[in-house]
C-alpha positions in Angstrom: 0.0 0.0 0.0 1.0 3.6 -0.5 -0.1 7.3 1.1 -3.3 7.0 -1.1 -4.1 3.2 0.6 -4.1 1.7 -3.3 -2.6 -1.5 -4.2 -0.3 -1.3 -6.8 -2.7 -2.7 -9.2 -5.2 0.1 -8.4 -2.6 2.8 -8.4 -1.1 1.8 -12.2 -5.0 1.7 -13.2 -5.4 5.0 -12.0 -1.9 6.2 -13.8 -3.0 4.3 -17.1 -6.2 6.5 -16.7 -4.4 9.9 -16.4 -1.7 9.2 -19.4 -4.8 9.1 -21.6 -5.5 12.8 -20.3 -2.6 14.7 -19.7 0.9 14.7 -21.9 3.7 13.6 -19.7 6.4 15.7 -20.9 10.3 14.5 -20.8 12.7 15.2 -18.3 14.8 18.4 -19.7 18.4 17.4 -20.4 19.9 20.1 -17.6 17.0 19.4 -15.1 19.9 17.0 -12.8 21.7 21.0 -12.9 18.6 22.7 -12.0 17.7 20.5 -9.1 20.7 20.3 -8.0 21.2 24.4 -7.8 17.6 24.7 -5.8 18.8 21.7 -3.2 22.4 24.1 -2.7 20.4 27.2 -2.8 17.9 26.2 -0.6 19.5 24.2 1.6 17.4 21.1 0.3 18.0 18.0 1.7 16.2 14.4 2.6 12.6 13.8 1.5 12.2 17.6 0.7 14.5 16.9 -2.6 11.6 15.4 -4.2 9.8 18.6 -4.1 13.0 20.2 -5.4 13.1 18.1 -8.0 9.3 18.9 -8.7 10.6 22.8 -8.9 13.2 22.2 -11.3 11.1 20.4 -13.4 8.9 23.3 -13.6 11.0 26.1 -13.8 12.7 24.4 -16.9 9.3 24.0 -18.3 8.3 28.0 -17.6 5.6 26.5 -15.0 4.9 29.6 -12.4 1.8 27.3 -10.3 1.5 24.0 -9.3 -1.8 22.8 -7.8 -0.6 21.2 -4.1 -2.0 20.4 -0.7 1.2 22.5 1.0 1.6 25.7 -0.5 4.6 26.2 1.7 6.5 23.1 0.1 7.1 25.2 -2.7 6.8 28.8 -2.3 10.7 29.2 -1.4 11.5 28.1 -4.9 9.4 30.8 -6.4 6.7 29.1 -7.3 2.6 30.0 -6.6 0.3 27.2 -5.6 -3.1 26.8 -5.8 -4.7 24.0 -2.9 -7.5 22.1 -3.8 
């Protein structure tokens, strides 16, 4: 089980289900760089990377707002969030 409480069979149905909706994009060639500048910038370290990475991966692709339950989580890297 994971933080949603799917099994893994339920979880890739659900993935399967959003690939059909949305374009998953590549990762950008210099986003290791990028991600690795916010984690020294920031200070960035442990599980918090994975929302550094999420950063990166928006600021190479000119994404200003994410849609996120914790705002916070990503205002230090200059992004705007909008919670559900």
């Amino acid at each position: 089980m994971n933080g949603l409480g799917w099994a893994v069979e339920e979880a890739e149905s659900e993935i399967t289900l959003l690939r059909r909706v949305f374009t998953v994009l590549p990762d950008p060639a210099d986003l290791l760089d990028e991600w690795l500048d916010l984690c020294r910038t920031h200070g960035v370290a442990g599980k918090n990377a994975h929302d550094a990475r999420l950063a990166a991966y928006a600021h190479r692709y000119g994404v200003r707002t994410l849609l996120t339950l914790d705002a916070r989580d990503f205002a230090r890297f200059g992004l705007s969030a909008v919670v559900p």
